[in-house]
C-alpha positions as CSV (number, residue, x, y, z in Angstrom):
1,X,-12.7,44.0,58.3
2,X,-9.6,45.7,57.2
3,X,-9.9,49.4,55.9
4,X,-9.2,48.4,52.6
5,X,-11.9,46.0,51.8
6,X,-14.5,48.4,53.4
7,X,-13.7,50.9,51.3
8,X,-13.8,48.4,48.3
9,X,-17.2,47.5,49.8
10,X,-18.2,51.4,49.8
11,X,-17.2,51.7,46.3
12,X,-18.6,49.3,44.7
13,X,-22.3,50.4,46.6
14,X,-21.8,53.7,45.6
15,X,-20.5,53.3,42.0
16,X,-22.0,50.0,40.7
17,X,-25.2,49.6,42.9
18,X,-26.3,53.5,42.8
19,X,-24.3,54.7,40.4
20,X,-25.0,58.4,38.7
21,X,-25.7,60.0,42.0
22,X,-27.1,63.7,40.6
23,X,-28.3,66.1,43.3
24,X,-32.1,65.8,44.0
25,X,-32.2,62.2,42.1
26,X,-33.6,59.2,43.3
27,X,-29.9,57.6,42.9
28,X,-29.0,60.4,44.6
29,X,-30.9,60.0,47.7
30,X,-30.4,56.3,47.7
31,X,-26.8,57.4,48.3
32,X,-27.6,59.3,51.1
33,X,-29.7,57.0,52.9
34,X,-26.6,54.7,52.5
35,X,-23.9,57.4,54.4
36,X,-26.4,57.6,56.8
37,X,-26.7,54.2,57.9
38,X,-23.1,53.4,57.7
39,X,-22.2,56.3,59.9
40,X,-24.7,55.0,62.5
41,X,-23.6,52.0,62.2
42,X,-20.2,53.0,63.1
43,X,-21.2,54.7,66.3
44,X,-21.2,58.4,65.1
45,X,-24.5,61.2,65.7
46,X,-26.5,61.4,62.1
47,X,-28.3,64.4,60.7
48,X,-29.5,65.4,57.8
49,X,-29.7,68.7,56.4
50,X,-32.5,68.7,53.8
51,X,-33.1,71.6,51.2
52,X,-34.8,71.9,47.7
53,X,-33.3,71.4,44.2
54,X,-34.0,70.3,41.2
55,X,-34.3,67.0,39.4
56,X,-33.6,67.5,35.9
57,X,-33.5,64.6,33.4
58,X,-33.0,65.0,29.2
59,X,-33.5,62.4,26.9
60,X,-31.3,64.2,24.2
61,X,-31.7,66.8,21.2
62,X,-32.0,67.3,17.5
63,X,-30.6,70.1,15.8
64,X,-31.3,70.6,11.7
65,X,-29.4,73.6,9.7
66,X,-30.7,74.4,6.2
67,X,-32.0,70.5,6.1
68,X,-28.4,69.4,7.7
69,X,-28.8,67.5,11.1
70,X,-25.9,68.6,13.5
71,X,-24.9,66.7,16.3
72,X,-25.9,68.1,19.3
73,X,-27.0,67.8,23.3
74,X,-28.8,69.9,25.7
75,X,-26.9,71.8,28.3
76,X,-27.3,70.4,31.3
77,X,-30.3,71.9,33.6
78,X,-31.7,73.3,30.1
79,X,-35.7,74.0,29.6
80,X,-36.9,72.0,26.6
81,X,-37.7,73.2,23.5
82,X,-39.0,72.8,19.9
83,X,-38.1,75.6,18.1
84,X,-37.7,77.1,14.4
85,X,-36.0,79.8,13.5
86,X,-33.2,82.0,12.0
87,X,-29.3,81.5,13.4
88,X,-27.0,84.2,14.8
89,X,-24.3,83.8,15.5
90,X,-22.3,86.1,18.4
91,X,-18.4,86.2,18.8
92,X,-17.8,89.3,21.4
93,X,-20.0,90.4,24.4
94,X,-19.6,94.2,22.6
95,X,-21.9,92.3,19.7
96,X,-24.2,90.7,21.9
97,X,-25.1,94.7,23.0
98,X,-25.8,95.5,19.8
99,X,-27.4,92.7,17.6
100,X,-31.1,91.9,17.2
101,X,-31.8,88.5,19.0
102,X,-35.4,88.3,19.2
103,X,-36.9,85.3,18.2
104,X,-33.6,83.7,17.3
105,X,-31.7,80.8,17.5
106,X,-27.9,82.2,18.8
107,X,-24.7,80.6,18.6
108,X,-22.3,81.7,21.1
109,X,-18.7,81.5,19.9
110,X,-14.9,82.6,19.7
111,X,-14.8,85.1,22.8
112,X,-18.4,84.3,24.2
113,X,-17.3,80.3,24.0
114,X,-13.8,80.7,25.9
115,X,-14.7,79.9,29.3
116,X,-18.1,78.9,31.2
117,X,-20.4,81.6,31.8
118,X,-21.0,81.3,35.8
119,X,-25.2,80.3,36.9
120,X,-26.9,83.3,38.0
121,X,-27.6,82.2,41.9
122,X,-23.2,81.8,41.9
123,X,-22.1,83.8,44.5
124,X,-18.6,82.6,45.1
125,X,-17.3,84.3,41.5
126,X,-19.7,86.1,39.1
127,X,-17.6,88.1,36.8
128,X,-19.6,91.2,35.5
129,X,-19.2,90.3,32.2
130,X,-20.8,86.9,32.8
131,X,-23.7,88.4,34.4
132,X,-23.9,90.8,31.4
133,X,-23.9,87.9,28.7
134,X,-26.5,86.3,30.8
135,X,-29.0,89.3,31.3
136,X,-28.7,90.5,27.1
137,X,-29.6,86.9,25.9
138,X,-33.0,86.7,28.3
139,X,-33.9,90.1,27.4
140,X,-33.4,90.1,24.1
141,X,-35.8,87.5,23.5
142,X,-33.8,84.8,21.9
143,X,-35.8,81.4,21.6
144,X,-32.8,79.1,22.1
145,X,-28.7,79.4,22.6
146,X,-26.3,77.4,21.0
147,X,-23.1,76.9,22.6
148,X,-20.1,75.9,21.4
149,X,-18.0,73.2,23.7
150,X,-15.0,73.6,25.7
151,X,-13.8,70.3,24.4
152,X,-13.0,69.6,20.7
153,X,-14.1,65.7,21.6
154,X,-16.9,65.6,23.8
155,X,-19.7,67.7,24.7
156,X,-18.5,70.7,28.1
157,X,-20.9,73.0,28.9
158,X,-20.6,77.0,28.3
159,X,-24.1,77.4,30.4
160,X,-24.9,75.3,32.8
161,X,-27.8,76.8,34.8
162,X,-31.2,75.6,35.8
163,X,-32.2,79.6,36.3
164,X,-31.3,80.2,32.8
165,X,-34.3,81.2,31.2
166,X,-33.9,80.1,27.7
167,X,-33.7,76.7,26.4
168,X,-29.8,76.3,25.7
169,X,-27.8,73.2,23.7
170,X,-24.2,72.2,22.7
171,X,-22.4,72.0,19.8
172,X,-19.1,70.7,18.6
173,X,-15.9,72.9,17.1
174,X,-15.8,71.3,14.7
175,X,-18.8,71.6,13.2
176,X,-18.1,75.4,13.0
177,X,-17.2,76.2,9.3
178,X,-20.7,75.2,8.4
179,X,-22.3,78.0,10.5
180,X,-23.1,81.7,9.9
181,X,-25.5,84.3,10.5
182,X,-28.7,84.0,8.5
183,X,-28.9,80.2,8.1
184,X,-32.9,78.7,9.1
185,X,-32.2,76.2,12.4
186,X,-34.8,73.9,14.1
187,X,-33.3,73.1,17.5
188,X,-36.0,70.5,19.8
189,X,-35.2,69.3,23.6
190,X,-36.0,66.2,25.3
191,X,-35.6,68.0,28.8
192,X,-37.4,67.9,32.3
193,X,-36.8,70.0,35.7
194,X,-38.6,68.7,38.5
195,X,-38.7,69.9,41.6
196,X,-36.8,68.0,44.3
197,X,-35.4,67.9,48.0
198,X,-31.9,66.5,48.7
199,X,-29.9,66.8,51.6
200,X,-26.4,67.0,52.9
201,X,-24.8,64.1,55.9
202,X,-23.5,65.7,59.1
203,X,-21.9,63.5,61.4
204,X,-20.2,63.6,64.5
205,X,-17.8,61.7,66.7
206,X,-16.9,62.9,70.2
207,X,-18.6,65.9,72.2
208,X,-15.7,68.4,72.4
209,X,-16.3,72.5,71.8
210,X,-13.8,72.4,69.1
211,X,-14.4,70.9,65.8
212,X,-12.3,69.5,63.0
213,X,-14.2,69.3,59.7
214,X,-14.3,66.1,57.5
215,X,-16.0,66.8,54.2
216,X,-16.1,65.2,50.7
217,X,-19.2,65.8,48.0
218,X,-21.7,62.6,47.5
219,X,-23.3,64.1,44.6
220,X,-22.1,63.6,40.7
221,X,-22.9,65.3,37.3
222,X,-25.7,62.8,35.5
223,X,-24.3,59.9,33.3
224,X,-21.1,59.2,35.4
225,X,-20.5,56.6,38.0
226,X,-18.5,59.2,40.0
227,X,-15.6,57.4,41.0
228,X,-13.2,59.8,42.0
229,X,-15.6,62.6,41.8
230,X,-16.1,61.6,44.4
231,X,-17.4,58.1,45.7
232,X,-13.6,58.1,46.3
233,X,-13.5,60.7,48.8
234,X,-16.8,59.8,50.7
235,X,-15.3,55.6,50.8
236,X,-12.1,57.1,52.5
237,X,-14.3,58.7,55.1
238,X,-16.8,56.1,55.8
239,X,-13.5,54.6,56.7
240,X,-12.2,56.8,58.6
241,X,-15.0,57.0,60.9
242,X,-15.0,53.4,61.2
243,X,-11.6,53.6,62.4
244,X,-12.6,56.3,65.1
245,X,-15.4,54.1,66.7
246,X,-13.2,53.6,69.8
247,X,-10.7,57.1,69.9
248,X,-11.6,59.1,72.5
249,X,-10.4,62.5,70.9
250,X,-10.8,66.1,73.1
251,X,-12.6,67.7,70.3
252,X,-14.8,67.1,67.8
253,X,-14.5,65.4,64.5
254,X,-17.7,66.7,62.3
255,X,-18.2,64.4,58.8
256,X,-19.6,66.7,56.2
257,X,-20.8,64.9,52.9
258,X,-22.1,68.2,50.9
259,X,-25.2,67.4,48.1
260,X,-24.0,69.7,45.7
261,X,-20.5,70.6,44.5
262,X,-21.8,69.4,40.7
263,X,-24.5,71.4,40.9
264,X,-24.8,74.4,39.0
265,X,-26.1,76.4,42.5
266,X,-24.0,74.3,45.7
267,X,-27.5,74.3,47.5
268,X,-25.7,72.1,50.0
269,X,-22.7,74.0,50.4
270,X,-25.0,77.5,50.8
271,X,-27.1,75.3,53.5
272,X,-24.0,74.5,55.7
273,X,-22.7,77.6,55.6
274,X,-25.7,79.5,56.5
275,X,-26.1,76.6,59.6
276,X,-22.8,75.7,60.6
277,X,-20.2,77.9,59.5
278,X,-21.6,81.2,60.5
279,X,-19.3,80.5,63.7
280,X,-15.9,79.6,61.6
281,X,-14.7,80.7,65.4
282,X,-15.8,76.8,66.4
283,X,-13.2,75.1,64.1
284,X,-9.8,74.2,64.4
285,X,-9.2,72.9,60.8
286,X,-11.1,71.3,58.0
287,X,-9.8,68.5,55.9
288,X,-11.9,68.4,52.3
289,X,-11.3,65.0,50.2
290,X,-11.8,65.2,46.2
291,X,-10.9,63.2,43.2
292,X,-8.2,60.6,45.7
293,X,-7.1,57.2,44.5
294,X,-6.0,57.6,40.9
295,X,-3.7,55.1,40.0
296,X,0.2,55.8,39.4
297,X,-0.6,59.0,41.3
298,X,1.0,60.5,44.1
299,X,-1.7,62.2,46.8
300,X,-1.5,65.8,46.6
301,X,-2.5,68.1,49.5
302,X,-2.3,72.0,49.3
303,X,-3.0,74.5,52.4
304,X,-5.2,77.5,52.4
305,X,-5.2,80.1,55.7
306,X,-3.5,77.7,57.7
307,X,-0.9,78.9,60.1
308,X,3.0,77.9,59.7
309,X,2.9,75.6,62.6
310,X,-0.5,73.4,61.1
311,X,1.1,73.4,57.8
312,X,4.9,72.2,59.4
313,X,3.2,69.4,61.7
314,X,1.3,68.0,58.8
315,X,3.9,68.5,56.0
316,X,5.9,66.2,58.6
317,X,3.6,63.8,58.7
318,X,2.9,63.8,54.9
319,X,6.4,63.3,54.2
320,X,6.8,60.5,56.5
321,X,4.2,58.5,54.8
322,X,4.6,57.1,51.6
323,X,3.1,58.7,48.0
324,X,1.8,62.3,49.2
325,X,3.6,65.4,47.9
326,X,2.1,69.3,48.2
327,X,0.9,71.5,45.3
328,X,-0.3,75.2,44.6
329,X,-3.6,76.0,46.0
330,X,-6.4,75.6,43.7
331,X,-9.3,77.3,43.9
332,X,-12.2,75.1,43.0
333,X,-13.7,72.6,45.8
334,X,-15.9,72.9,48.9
335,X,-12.2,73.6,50.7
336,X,-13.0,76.9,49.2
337,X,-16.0,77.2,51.6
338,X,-13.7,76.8,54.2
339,X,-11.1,78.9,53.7
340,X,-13.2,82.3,52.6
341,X,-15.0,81.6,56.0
342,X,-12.0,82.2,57.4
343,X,-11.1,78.5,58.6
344,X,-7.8,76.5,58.1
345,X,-8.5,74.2,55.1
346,X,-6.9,71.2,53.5
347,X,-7.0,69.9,50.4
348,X,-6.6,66.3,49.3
349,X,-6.9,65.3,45.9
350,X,-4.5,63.3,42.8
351,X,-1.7,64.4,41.6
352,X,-2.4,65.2,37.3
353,X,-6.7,65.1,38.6
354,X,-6.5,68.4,36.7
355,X,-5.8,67.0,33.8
356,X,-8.4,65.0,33.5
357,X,-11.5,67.2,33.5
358,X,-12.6,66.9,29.8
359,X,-11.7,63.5,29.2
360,X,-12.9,61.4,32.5
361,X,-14.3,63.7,35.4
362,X,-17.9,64.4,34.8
363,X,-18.1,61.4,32.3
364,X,-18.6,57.4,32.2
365,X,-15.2,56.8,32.3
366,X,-14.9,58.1,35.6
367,X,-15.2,54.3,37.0
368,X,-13.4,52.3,39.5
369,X,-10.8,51.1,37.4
370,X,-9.5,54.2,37.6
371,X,-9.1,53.8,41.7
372,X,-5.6,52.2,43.7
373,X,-7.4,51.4,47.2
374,X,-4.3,50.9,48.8
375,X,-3.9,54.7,48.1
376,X,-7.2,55.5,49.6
377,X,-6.0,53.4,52.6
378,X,-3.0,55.5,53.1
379,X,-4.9,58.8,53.1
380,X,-7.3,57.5,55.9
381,X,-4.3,56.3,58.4
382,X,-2.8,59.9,57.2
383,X,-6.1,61.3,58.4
384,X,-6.1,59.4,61.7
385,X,-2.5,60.5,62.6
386,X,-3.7,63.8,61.8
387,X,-6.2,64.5,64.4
């Protein structure tokens, strides 16, 4: 079968059979047991590195101010509630320190809504203020937080944290001109947090001391189909290592697929690198493959502690192939994992994926129509000329 209907065939398993694949779901490890098979059956050495998580499900929220019902959801990996009480509302972390919370509904706005407040267990980047805004709402006492979301259309999470200790929900900016301090709110959750087990895919092709990494995330927030984040990125190397079955290569080529990257904690991504990459020593490169195929864009690759020579030889081949151009490093994506570790890490991505965040990544218009596979054929024949 030709790489192009196989990862057509991968797609449409991942995205319309599974579909929503969050970390620790049943969907989720349905995905997994796929990979698994499909890397076996293409010849290559299977494990699976297990590890617990959490399940969480919501079946939505109600909030009511002075008798008015606001539209609102639960923050993702938020306890439930059902809760009455009066509404604060909190602009700058310097009035967080000083006002009275306890048994309050608070709104967190203006300066305290700008950007997403990192989970507690983060350990890649945890501002101190973060931590601060964190610690002063679960020890003040506050029954529930309101946040307010990053997107004037749809509902982006300030919090999203299954350690937070305080029930926490979403609002719109819109709806802010109607709230103020003092006002009586009743705020109820439809949530669950189970506990769970999920696991990450490591395969291997070849038996050489050296390794260059593979990786792509399998996981997706809840409520999406996860097209290019990032069933995408795992089609393209189901393919790849299809196309390997035969190669004979002097070291070795390692498939990561990490359960994790939308997860507020990367369980998988702290599991491999407690396991496999305290020995960064062992790699020659790692390639990590996120958000690839959008149509009418180019594929963009950036470099991150890679010598000149890597970056020349593959900046060749890039350029000698058809729709790939190279961009500023960014720093989000399990490359990241890489390169801190100190191992030579590639990105591949879209070009203009950025720009699409708020309004398809993480949502359910993140589907396959979104996807060129002849792109996604290019970047695995880039791949195999690569190593």
């Amino acid at each position: 079968m030709e790489i192009r209907k196989r990862i057509e065939q991968h797609l449409n398993v991942l995205c319309n059979e599974i579909g929503a694949r969050p970390t620790g779901s049943k969907a989720n490890q349905a995905a997994v047991e796929y990979v698994c098979e499909e890397f076996k059956r293409a010849g290559l050495n299977v494990l699976k590195q297990e590890f617990d998580c959490m399940d969480w499900s919501e079946g939505g929220g109600t909030l009511t101010i002075e008798g008015q019902d606001i539209l609102t959801a639960p923050a993702p990996y938020s306890l439930p509630c059902n809760v009455q009480g009066e509404l604060v509302c909190i602009h700058t972390l310097e009035e967080l320190r000083i006002t009275p919370i306890s048994g309050k509904i608070v709104l967190l706005c203006d300066a305290l809504a700008a950007e997403p407040l990192m989970p507690k267990s983060f350990i890649f980047w945890n501002p101190e203020e973060h931590k601060e805004t964190i610690a002063l709402l679960e020890r003040g006492g506050a029954q529930a937080v309101l946040t307010v979301s990053l997107s004037p259309e749809c509902f982006v999470p300030i919090i999203e944290d299954g350690d937070f200790e305080i029930p926490c929900a979403m609002v719109l900016p819109g709806i802010l001109p109607l709230l103020s301090s003092g006002l009586s709110a009743t705020l109820s959750l439809n949530t669950k947090r189970r506990p769970a087990r999920a696991a990450n895919v490591l395969a291997t092709h070849g038996k050489g001391k050296h390794k260059i990494c593979m990786s792509a995330h399998i996981d997706t927030k809840p409520a999406t189909p996860g097209a290019l984040d990032n069933a995408s990125g795992v089609a393209v190397l189901l393919a790849l290592a299809e196309e390997l079955s035969d190669r004979e290569l002097p070291y070795q080529i390692e498939f990561v697929l990490f359960n994790g990257e939308d997860y507020y904690s990367n369980p998988g991504e702290m599991a491999y690198l407690a396991s496999y990459l305290s020995t960064p020593a062992d790699y020659v490169c790692a390639f990590n493959i996120d958000g690839v195929g959008v149509k009418g864009q180019a594929l963009a690759y950036s470099f991150y502690e890679c010598s000149e020579k890597l970056i020349n030889n593959l900046s060749k081949l890039a350029a000698e192939i058809e729709g790939f151009e190279q961009i500023d490093p960014w720093p989000q994506g399990d490359h990241t994992l890489f390169s801190f570790s100190g191992v030579p890490a590639i990105s591949v991505t879209s070009s203009g994926i950025f720009d699409l965040v708020d309004s398809v990544l993480h949502s359910d218009r993140d589907s396959l129509e979104l996807i060129d596979t002849e792109i996604l054929e290019s970047l695995v024949k880039f791949l195999l000329y690569s190593i």
